[in-house]
C-alpha positions, -999 to +999 in steps of 0.1 A: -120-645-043-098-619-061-065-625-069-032-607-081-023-611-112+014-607-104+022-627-072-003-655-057-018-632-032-056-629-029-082-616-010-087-639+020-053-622+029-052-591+052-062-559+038-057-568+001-060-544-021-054-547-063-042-518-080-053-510-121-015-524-126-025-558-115-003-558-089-012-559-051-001-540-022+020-573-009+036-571-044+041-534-037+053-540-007+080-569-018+097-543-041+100-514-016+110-534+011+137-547-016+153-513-022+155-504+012+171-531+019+195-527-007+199-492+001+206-497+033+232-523+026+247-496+001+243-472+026+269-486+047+291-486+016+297-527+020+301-543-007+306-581-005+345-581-004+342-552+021+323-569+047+345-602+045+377-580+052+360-563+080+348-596+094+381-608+090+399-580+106+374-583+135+385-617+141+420-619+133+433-635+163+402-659+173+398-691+164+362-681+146+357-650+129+316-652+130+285-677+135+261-693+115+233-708+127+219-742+105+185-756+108+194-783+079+178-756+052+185-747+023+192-713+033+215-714+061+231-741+041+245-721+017+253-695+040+276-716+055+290-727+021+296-692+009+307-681+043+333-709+043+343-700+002+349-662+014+376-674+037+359-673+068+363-693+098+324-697+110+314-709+146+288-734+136+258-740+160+227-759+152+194-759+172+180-793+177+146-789+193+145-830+190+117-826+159+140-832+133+136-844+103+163-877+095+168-861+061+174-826+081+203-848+102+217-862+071+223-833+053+242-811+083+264-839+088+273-843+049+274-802+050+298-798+079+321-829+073+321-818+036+334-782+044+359-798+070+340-777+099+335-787+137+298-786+146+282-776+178+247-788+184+227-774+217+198-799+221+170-783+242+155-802+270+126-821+248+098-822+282+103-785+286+101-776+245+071-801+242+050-787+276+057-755+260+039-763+226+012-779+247+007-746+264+013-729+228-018-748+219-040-749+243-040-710+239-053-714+206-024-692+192-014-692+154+024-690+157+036-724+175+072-718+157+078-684+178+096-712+208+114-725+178+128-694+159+126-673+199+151-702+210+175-702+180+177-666+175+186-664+212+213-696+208+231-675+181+233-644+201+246-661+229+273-680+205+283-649+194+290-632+228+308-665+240+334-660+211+336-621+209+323-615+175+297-591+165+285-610+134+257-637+129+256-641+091+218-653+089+200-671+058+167-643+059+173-626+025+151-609+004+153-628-027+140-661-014+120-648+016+116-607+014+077-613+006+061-601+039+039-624+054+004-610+068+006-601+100-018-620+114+002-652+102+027-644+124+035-628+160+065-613+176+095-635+178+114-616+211+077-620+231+096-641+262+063-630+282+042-641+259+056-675+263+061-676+303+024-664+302+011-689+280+032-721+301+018-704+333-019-704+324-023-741+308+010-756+323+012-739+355+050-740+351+079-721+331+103-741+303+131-728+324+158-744+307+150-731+276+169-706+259+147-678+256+151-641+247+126-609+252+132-575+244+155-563+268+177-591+257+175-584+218+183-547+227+212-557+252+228-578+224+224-557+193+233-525+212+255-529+241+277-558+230+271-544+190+260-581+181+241-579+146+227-607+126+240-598+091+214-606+061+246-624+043+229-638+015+216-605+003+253-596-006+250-626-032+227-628-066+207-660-047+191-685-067+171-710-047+175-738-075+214-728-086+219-734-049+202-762-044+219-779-073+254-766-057+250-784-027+241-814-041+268-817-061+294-810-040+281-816-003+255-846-006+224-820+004+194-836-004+161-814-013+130-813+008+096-811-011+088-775-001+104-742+021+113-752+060+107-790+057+133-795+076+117-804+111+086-827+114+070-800+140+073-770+112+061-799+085+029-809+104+024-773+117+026-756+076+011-785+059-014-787+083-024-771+113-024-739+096-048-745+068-067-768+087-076-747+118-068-709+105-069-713+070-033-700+061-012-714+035+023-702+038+030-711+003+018-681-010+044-663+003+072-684-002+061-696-039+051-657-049+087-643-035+108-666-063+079-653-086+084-619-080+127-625-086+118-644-110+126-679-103+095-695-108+071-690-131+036-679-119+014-706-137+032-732-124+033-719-089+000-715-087-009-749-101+014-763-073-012-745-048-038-767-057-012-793-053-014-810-016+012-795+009+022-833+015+042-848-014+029-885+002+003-893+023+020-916+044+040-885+058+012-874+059+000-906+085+037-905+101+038-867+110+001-869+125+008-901+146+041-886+157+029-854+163-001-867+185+014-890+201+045-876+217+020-845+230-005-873+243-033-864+220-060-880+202-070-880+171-100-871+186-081-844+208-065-830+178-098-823+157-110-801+191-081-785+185-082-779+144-122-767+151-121-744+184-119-706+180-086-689+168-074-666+203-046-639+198-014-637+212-026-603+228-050-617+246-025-633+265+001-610+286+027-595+261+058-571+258+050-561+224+043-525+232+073-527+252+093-533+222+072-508+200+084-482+226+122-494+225+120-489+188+107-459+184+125-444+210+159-457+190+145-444+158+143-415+176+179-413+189+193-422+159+175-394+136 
């Protein structure tokens, strides 16, 4: 096994390559993908103060001037924080998929009441989510959090054209979460035929009421009705800790032992599914981004690899017996699972070269 001296990559990762700098191409790729996005921000001449007027302005005469989306995170807690700090007037929406973590309950109801805000929670029909992660794995597919992050990009979108904003101030940011995952980790969020697909085949039915978005959505909102989901955080020198330690002294937030711990599903799934059965562990990425920005330091990150991705083994017991038992598995059904033969989402019907034409054909427009 080689690894970079630099971040926490190595090479069971896709195409790894170390340079003579001691860097790798993910490390490479982290600080490119950080100027462009800093450039493109500049670009549009916005600075921070900028884009608050213009949101402002936007919204003058509504009741809210823009959404935010909040999972119970970190991240799209303090989006909410800062948003509501800038003077703006943010249509709150959370996702609940009915996975939650308490501690995830807890802290959006200390965050919202804190910041005097109204929340509005959409909870998703829990026999159509759960058929739908049957199917999810069943297929044998790696990415069992594209329903979750298909249906709550799709909620916010649909927020935003209910109350005639064009902004969704998001918590991605490049400072916390710029360090690009291998792309076999991960598949296309926007694949709604994908999902339909994967439902038909080992359901033999469609989560209907679910709130999912494809490709022709996605392109109808961002470029008909101008609807963007503005990297917010990026317009602010973010410190995970410094945050972390603001919204625990002033909003009761409580920390969770590692990244996206905020649901039991996502818990169970990083922790454990994705080691176990395709040997990914997504703490690379999220522990060798604050090393790259230089929030953590490297030795101790990669110390807290070897570390287990469950601070106690009785959450450990608890997520497992949940998880199993509200899909109707055994333990014994579960280790079939963890041991059959990874299967991509391409093998499956798809509208991913669908949405590789769309965007080529608007980079093409554009230039």
């Amino acid at each position: 096994m080689i690894h970079c001296t630099t971040c926490l990559a190595n090479s069971s990762m896709d195409n790894f390559v170390l340079g003579e700098s001691g860097k790798c191409n993910y490390c490479e790729k982290f600080f490119k993908s950080e100027t462009i996005q800093w450039a493109r921000i500049n670009s549009q001449n916005l600075s921070l103060d900028a884009l608050i007027k213009k949101i402002q302005l936007d919204g003058k005469h509504k009741k809210y001037d823009c959404v935010v989306g909040i999972s119970g995170g970190l991240d799209s807690a303090y989006v909410l924080k800062q948003a509501v700090e800038c003077g703006l007037r943010p249509y709150v929406i959370h996702m609940n998929n009915t996975w939650n973590d308490s501690l995830a309950e807890l802290n959006i109801s200390r965050l919202v009441e804190s910041l005097g805000l109204d929340l509005h929670t959409k909870v998703l029909n829990c026999n159509d989510y759960d058929m739908a992660l049957s199917s999810l794995i069943q297929a044998d597919v790696v990415d069992l959090e594209i329903l979750y992050d298909n249906c709550a990009f799709s909620l916010c979108y649909q927020a935003a054209n209910n109350i005639k904003t064009k902004y969704i101030l998001g918590g991605q940011n490049y400072q916390t979460e710029g360090y690009a995952m291998p792309a076999s980790w991960n598949w296309f969020k926007y694949d709604k035929t994908n999902l339909y697909a994967i439902c038909k085949i080992f359901s033999n039915q469609l989560p209907l009421s679910l709130p999912l978005m494809g490709t022709l959505d996605f392109f109808y909102y961002e470029y008909i009705k101008n609807i963007s989901i503005v990297p917010f955080l990026d317009f602010f020198s973010y410190n995970k800790n410094l945050a972390l330690s603001c919204l625990e002294k002033n909003n009761g937030y409580t920390r969770y032992p590692y990244k996206h711990y905020e649901s039991i599903l996502t818990r169970f799934y990083q922790a454990y599914i994705l080691p176990k059965k395709f040997s990914i562990d997504k703490r690379i990425g999220h522990l060798s981004n604050l090393v790259l920005t230089g929030q953590l330091d490297r030795e101790k990150a990669a110390n807290s690899l070897k570390l287990s991705p469950y601070d106690e083994h009785d959450t450990f017991l608890a997520d497992k017996h949940y998880f199993t038992s509200r899909l109707g598995l055994s333990n014994s059904d579960l280790q079939t699972y963890l041991t059959r033969p990874r299967i991509e989402h391409s093998c499956y019907p798809s509208e991913i070269r669908f949405w590789n034409f769309c965007s080529m054909a608007k980079k093409i427009i554009m230039t």
